[in-house]
mmCIF file as gemmi writes it, N, C-alpha and C atoms, coordinates in Angstrom:
data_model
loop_
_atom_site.group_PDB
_atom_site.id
_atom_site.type_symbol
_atom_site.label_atom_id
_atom_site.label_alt_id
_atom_site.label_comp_id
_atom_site.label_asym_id
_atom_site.label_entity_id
_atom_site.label_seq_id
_atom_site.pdbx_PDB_ins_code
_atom_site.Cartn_x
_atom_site.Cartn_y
_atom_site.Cartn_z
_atom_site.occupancy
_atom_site.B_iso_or_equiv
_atom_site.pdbx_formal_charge
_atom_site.auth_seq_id
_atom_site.auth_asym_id
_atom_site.pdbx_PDB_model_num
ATOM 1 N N . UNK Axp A 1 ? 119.803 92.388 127.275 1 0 ? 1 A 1
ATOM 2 C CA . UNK Axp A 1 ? 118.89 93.502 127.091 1 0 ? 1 A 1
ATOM 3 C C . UNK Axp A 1 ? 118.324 93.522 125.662 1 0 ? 1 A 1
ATOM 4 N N . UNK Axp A 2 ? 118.993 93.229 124.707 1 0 ? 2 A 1
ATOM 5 C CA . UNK Axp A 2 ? 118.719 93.259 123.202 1 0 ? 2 A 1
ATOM 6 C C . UNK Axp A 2 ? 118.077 92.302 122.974 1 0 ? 2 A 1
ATOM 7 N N . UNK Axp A 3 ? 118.087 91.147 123.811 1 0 ? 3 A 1
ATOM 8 C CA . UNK Axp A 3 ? 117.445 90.054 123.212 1 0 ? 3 A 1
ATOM 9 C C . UNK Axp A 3 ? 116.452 90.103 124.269 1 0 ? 3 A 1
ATOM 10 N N . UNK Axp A 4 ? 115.387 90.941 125.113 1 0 ? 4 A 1
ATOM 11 C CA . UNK Axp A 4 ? 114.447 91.441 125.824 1 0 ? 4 A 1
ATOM 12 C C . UNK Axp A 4 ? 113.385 92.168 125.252 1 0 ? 4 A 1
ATOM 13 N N . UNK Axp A 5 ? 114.611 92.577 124.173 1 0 ? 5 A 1
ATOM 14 C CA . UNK Axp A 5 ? 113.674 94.001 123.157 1 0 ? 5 A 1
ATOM 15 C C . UNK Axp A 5 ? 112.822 92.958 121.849 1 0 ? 5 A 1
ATOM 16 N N . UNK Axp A 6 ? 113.896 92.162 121.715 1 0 ? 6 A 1
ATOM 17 C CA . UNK Axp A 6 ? 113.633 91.748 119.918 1 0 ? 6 A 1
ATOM 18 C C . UNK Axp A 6 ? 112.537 90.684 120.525 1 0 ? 6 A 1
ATOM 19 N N . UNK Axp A 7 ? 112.229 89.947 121.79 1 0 ? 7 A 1
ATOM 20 C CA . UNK Axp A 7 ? 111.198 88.827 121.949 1 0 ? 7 A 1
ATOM 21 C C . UNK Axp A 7 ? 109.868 89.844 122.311 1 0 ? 7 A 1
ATOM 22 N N . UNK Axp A 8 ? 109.799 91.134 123.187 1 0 ? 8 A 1
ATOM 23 C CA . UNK Axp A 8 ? 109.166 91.882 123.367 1 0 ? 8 A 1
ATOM 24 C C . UNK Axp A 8 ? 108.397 92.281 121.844 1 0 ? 8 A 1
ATOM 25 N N . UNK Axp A 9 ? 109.156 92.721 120.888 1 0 ? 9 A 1
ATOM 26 C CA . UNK Axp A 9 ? 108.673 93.116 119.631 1 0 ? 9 A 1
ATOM 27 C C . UNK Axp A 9 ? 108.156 92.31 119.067 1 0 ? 9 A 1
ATOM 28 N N . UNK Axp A 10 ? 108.558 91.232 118.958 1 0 ? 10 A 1
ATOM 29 C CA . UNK Axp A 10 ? 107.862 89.992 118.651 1 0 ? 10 A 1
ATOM 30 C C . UNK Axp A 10 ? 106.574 89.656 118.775 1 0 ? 10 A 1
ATOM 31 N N . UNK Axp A 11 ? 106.638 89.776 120.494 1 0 ? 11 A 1
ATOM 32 C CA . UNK Axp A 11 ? 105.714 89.383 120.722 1 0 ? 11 A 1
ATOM 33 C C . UNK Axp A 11 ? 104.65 90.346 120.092 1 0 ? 11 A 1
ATOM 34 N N . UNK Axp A 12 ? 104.97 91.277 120.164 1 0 ? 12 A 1
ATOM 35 C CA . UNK Axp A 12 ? 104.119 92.995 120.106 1 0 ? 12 A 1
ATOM 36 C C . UNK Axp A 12 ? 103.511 92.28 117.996 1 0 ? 12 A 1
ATOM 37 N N . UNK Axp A 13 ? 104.278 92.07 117.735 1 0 ? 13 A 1
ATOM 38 C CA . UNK Axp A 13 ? 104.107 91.83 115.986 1 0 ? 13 A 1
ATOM 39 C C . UNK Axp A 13 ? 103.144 90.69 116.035 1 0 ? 13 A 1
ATOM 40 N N . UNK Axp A 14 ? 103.479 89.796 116.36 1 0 ? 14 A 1
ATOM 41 C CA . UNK Axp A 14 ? 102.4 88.366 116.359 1 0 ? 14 A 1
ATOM 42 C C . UNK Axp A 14 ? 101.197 89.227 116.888 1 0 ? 14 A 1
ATOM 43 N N . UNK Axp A 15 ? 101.072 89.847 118.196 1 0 ? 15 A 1
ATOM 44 C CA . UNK Axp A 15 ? 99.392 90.365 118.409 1 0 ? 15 A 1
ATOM 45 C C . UNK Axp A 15 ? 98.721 90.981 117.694 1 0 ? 15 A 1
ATOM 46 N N . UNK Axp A 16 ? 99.458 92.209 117.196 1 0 ? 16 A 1
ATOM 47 C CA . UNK Axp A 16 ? 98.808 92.758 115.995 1 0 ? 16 A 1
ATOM 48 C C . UNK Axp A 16 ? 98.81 92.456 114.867 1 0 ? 16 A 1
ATOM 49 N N . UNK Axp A 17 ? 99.373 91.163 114 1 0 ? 17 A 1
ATOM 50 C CA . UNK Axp A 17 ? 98.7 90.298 113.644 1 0 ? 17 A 1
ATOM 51 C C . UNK Axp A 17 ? 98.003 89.678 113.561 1 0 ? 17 A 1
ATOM 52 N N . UNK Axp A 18 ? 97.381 89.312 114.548 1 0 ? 18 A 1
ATOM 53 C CA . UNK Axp A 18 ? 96.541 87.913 114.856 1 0 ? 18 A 1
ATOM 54 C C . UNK Axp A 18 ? 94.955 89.202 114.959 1 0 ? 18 A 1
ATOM 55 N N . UNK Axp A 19 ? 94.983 90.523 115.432 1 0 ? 19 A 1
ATOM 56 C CA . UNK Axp A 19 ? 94.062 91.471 116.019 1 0 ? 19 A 1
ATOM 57 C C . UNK Axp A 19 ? 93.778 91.977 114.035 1 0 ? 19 A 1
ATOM 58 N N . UNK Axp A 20 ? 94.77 92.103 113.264 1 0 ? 20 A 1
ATOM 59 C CA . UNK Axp A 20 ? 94.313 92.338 111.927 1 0 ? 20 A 1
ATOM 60 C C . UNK Axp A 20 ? 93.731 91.404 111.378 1 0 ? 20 A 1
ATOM 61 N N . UNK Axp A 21 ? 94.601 90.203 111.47 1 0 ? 21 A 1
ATOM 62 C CA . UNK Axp A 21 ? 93.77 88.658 110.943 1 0 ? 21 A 1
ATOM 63 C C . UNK Axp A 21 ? 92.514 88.999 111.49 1 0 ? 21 A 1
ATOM 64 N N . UNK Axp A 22 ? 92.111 88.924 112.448 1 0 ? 22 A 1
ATOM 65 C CA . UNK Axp A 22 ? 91.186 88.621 112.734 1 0 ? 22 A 1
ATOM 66 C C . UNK Axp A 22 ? 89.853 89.834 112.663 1 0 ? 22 A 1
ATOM 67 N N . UNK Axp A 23 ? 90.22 90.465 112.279 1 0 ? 23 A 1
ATOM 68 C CA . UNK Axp A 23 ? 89.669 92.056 111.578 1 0 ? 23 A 1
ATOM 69 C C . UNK Axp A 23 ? 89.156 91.921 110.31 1 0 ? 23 A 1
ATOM 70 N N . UNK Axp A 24 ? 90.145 91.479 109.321 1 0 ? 24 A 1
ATOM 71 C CA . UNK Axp A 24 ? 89.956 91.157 108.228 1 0 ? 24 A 1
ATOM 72 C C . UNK Axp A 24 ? 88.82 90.071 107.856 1 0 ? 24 A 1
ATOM 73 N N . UNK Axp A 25 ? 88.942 89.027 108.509 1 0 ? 25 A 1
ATOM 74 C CA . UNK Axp A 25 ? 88.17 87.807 108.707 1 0 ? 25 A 1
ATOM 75 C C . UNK Axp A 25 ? 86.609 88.149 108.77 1 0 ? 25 A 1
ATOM 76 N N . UNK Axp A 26 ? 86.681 89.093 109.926 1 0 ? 26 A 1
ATOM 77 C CA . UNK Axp A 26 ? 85.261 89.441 110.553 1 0 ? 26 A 1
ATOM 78 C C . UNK Axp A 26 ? 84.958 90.088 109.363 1 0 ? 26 A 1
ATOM 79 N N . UNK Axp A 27 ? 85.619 90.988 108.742 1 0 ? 27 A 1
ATOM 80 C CA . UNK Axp A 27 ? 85.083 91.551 107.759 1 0 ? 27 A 1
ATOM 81 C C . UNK Axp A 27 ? 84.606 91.267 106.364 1 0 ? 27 A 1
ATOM 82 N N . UNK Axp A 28 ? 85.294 90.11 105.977 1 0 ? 28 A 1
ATOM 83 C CA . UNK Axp A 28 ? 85.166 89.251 105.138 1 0 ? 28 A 1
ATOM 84 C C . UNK Axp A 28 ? 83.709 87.825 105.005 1 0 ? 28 A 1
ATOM 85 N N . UNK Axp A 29 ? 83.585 87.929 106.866 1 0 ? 29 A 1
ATOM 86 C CA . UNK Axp A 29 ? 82.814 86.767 107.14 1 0 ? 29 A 1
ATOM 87 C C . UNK Axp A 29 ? 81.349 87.903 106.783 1 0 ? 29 A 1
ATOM 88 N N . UNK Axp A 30 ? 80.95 88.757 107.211 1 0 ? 30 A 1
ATOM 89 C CA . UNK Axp A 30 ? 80.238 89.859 106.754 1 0 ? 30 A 1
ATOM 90 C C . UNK Axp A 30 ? 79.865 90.037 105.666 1 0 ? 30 A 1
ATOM 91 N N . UNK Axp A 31 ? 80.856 90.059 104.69 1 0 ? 31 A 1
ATOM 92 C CA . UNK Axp A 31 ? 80.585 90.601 103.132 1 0 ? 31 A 1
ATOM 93 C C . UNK Axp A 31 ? 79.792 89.271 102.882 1 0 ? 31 A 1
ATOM 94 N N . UNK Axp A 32 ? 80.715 87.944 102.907 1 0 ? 32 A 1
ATOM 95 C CA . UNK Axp A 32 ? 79.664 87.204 102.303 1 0 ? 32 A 1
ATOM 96 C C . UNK Axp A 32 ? 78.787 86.713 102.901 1 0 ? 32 A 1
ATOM 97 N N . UNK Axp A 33 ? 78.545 86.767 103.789 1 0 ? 33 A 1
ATOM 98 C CA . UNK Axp A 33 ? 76.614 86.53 104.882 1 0 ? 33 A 1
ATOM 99 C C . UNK Axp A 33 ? 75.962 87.593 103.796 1 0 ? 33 A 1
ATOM 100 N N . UNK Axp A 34 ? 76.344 88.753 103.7 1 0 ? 34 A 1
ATOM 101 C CA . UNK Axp A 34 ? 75.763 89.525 103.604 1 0 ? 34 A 1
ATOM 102 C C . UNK Axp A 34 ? 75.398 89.795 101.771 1 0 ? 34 A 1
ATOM 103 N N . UNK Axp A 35 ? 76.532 89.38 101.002 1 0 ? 35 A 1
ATOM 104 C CA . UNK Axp A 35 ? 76.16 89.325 99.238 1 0 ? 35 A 1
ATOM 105 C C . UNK Axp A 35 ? 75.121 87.85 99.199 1 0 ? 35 A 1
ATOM 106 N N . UNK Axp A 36 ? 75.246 86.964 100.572 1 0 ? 36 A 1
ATOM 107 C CA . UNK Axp A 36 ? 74.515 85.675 100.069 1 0 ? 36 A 1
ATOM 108 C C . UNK Axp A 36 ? 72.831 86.218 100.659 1 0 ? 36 A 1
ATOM 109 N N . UNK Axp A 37 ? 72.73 86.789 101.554 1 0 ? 37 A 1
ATOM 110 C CA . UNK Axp A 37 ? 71.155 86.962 101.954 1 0 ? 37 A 1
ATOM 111 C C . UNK Axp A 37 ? 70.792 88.015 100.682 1 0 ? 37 A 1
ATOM 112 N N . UNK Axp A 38 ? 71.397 89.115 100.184 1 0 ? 38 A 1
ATOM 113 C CA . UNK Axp A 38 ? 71.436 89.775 99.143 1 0 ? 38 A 1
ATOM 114 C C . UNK Axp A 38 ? 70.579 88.916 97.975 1 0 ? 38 A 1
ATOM 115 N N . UNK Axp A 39 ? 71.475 87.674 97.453 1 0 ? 39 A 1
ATOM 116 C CA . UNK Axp A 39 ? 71.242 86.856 96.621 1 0 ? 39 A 1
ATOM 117 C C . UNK Axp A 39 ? 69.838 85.843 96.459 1 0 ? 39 A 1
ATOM 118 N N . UNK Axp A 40 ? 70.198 85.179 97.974 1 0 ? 40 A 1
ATOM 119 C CA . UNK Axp A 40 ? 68.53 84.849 97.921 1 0 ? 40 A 1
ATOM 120 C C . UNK Axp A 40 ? 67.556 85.821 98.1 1 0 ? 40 A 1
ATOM 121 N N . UNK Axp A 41 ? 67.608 87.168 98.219 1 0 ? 41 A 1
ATOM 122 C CA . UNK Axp A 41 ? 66.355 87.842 98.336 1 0 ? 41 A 1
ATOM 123 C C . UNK Axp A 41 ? 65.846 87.858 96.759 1 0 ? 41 A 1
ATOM 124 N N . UNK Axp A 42 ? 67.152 88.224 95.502 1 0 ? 42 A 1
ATOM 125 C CA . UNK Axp A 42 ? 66.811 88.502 95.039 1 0 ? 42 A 1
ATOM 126 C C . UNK Axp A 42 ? 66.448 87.31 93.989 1 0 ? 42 A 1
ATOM 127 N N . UNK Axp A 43 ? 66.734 86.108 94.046 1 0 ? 43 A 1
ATOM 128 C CA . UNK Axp A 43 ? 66.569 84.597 93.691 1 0 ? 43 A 1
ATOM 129 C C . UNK Axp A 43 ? 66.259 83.73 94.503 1 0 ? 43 A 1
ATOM 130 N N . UNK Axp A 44 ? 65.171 83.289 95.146 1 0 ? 44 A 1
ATOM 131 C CA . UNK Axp A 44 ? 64.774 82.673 96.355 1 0 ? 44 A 1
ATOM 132 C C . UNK Axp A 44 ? 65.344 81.118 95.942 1 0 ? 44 A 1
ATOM 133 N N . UNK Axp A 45 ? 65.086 80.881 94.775 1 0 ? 45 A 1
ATOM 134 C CA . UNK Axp A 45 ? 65.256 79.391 94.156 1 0 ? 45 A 1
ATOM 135 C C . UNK Axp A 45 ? 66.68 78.618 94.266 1 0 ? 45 A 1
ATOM 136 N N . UNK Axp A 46 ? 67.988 79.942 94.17 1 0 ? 46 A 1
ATOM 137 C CA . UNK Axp A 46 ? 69.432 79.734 94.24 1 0 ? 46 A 1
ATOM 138 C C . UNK Axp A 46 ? 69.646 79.452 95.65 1 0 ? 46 A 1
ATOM 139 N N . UNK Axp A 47 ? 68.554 79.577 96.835 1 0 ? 47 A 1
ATOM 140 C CA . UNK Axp A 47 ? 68.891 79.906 97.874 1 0 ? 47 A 1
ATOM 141 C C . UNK Axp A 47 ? 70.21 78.518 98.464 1 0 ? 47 A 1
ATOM 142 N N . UNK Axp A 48 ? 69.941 77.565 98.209 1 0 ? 48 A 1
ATOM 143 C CA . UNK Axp A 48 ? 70.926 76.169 98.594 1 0 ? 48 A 1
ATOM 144 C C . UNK Axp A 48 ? 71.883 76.885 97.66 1 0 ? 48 A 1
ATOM 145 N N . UNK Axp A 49 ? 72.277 76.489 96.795 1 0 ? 49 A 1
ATOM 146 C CA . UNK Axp A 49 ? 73.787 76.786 96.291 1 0 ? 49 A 1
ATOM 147 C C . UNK Axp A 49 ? 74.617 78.016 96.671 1 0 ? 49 A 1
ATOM 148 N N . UNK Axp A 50 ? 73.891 79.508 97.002 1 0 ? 50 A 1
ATOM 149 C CA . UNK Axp A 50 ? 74.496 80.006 97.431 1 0 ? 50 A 1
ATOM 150 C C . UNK Axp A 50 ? 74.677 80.001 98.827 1 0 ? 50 A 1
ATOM 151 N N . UNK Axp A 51 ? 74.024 79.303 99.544 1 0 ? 51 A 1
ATOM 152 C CA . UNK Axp A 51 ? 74.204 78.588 100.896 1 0 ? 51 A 1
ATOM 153 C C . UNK Axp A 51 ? 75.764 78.52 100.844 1 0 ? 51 A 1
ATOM 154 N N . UNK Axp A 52 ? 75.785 76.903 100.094 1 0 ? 52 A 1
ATOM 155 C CA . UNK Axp A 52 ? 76.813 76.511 99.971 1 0 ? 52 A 1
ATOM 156 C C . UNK Axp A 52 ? 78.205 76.866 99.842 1 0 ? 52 A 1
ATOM 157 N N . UNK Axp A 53 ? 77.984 77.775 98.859 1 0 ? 53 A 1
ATOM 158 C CA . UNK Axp A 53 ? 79.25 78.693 98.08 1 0 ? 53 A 1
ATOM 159 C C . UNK Axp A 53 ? 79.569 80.008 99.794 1 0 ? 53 A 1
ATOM 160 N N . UNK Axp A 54 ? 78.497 80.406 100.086 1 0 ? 54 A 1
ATOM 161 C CA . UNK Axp A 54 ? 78.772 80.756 101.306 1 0 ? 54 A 1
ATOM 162 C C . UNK Axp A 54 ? 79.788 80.458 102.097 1 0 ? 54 A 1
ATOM 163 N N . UNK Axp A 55 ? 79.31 78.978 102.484 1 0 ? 55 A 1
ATOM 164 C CA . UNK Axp A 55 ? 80.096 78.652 103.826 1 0 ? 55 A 1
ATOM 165 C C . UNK Axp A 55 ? 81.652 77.952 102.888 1 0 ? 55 A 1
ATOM 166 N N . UNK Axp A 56 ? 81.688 77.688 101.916 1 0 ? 56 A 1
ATOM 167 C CA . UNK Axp A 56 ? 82.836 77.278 101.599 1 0 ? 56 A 1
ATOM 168 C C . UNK Axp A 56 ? 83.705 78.598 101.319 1 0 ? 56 A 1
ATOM 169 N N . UNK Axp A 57 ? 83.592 80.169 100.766 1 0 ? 57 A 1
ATOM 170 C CA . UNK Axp A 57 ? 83.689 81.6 100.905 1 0 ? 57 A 1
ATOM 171 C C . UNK Axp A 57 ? 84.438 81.495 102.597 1 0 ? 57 A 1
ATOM 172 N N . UNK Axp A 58 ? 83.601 81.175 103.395 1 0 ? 58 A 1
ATOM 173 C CA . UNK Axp A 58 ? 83.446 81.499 105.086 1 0 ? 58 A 1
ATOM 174 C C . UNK Axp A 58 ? 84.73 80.433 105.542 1 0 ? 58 A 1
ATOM 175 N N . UNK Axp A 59 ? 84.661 79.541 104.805 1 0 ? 59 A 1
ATOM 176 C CA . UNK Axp A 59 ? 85.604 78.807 105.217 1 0 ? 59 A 1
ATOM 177 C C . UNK Axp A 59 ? 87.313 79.183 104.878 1 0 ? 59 A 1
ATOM 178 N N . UNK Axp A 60 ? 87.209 79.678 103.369 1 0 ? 60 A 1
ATOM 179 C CA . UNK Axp A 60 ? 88.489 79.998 103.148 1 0 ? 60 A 1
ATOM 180 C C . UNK Axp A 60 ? 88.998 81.256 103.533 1 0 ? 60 A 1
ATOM 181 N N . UNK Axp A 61 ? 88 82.157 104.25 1 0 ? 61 A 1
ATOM 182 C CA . UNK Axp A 61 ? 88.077 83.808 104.678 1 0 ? 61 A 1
ATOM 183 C C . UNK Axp A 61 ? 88.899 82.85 106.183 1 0 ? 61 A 1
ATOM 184 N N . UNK Axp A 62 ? 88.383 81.952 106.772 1 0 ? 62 A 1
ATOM 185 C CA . UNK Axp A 62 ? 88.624 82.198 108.125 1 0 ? 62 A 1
ATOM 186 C C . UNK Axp A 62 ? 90.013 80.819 108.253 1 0 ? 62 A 1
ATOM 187 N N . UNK Axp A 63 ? 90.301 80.338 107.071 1 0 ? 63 A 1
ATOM 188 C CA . UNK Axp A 63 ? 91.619 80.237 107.248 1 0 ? 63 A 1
ATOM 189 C C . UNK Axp A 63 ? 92.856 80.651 107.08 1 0 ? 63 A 1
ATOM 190 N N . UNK Axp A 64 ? 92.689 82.045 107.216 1 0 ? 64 A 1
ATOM 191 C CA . UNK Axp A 64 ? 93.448 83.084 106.765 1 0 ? 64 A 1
ATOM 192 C C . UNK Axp A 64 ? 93.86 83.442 108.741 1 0 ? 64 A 1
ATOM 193 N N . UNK Axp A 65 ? 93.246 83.345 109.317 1 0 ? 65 A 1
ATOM 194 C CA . UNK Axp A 65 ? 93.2 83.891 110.771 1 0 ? 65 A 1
ATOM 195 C C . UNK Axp A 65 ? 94.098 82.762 111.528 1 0 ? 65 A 1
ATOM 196 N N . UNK Axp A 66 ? 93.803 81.327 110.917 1 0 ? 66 A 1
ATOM 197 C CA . UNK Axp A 66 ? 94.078 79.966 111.603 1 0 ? 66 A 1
ATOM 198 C C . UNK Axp A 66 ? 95.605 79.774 111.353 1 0 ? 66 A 1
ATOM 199 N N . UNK Axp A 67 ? 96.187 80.742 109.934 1 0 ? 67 A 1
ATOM 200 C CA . UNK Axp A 67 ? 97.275 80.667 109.761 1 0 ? 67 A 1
ATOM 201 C C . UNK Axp A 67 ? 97.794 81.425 110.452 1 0 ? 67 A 1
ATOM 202 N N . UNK Axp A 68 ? 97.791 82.827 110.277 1 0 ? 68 A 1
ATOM 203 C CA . UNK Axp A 68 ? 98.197 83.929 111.496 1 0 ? 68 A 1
ATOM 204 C C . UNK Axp A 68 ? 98.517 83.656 112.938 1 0 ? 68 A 1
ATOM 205 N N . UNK Axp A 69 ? 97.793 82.148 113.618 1 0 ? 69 A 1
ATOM 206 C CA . UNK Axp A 69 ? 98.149 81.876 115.044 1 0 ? 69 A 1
ATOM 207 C C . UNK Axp A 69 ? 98.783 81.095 115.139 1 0 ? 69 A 1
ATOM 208 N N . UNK Axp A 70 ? 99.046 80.325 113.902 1 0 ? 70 A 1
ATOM 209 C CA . UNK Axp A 70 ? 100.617 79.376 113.832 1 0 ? 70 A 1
ATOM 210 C C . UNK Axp A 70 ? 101.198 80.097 113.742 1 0 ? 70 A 1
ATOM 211 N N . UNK Axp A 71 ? 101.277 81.245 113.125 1 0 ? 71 A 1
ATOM 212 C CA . UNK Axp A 71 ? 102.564 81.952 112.863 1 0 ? 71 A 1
ATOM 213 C C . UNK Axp A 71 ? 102.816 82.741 114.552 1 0 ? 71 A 1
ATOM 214 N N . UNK Axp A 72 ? 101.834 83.146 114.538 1 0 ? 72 A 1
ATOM 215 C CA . UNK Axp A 72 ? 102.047 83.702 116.239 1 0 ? 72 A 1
ATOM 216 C C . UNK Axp A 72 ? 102.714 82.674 117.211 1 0 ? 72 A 1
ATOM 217 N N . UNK Axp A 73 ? 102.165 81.664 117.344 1 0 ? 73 A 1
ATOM 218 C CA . UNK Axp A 73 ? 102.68 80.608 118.199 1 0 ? 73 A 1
ATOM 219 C C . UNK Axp A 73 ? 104.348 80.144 117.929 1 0 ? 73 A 1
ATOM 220 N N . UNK Axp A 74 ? 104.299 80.719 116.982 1 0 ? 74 A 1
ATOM 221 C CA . UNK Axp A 74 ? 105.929 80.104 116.114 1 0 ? 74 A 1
ATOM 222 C C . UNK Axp A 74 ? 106.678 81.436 116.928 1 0 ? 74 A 1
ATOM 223 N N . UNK Axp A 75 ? 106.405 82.736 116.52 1 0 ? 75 A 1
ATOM 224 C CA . UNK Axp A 75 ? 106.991 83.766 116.584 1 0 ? 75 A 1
ATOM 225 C C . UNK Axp A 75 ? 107.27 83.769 118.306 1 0 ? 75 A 1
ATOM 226 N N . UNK Axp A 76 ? 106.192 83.134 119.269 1 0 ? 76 A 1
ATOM 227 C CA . UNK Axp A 76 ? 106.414 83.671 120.596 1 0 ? 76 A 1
ATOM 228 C C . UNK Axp A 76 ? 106.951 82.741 121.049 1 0 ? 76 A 1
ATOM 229 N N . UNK Axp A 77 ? 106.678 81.205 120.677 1 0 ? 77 A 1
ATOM 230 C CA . UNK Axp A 77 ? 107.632 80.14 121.594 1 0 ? 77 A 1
ATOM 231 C C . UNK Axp A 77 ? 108.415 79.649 121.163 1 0 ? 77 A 1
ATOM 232 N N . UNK Axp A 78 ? 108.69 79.945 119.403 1 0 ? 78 A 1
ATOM 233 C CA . UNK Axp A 78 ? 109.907 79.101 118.678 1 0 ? 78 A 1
ATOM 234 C C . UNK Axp A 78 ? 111.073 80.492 118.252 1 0 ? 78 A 1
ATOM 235 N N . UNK Axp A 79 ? 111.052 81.734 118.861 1 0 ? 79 A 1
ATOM 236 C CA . UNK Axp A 79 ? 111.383 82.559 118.254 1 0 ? 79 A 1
ATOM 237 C C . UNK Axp A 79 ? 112.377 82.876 117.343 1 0 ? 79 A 1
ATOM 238 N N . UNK Axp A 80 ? 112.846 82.416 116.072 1 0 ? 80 A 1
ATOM 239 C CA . UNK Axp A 80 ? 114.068 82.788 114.976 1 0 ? 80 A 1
ATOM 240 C C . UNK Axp A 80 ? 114.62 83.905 114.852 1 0 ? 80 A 1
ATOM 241 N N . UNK Axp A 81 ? 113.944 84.965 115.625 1 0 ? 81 A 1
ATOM 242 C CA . UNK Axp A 81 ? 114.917 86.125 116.142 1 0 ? 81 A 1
ATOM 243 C C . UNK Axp A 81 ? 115.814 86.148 117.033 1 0 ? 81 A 1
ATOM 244 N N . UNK Axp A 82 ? 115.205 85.511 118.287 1 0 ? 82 A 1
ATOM 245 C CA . UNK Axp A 82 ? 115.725 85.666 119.182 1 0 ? 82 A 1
ATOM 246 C C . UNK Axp A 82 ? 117.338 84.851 119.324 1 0 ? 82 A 1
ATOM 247 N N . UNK Axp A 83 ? 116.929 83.678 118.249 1 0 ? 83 A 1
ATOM 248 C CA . UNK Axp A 83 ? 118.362 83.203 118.252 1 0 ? 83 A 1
ATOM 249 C C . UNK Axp A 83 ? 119.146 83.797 118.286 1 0 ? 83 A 1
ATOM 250 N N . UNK Axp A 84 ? 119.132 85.279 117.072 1 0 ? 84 A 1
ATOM 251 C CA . UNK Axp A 84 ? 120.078 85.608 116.582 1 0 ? 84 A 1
ATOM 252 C C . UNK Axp A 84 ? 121.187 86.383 117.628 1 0 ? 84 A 1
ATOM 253 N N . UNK Axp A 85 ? 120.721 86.616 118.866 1 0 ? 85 A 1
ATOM 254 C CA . UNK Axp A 85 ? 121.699 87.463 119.836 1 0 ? 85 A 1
ATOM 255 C C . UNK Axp A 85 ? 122.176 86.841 121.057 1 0 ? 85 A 1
């Protein structure tokens, strides 16, 4: 029964993880779309570099989410709690 509860919770922790990761992300992927169209409006000439700086921004926002589902995947099929009972 105890060890029903602690894989249940588990599981319950990895989702709302992965539902914040991925909250955060969206929100993050936003800010900078959104400081970079900002930027070229107001420097049309920067427009490539802050392209760039963009998607490399976009890239490190959204490996923040990619980690969160290893960790999920760890938590639901490798579980180190569940050993414990």
């Amino acid at each position: 029964m105890e060890k029903a509860i602690v894989i249940a919770l588990t599981g319950l922790g990895a989702f709302i993880g992965l539902g914040l990761a991925a909250l955060g992300a969206a929100l993050g992927d936003s800010q900078a779309a959104a400081k970079m169209l900002e930027g070229t409006a107001r420097q049309p000439e920067m427009a490539g570099k802050l392209f760039i700086n963009m998607l490399i921004s976009i890239g490190l926002i959204e490996s923040v989410p990619i980690i969160m589902v290893v960790i999920a995947i760890i938590l639901v099929f490798a579980n180190p709690f569940a050993a414990m009972f």
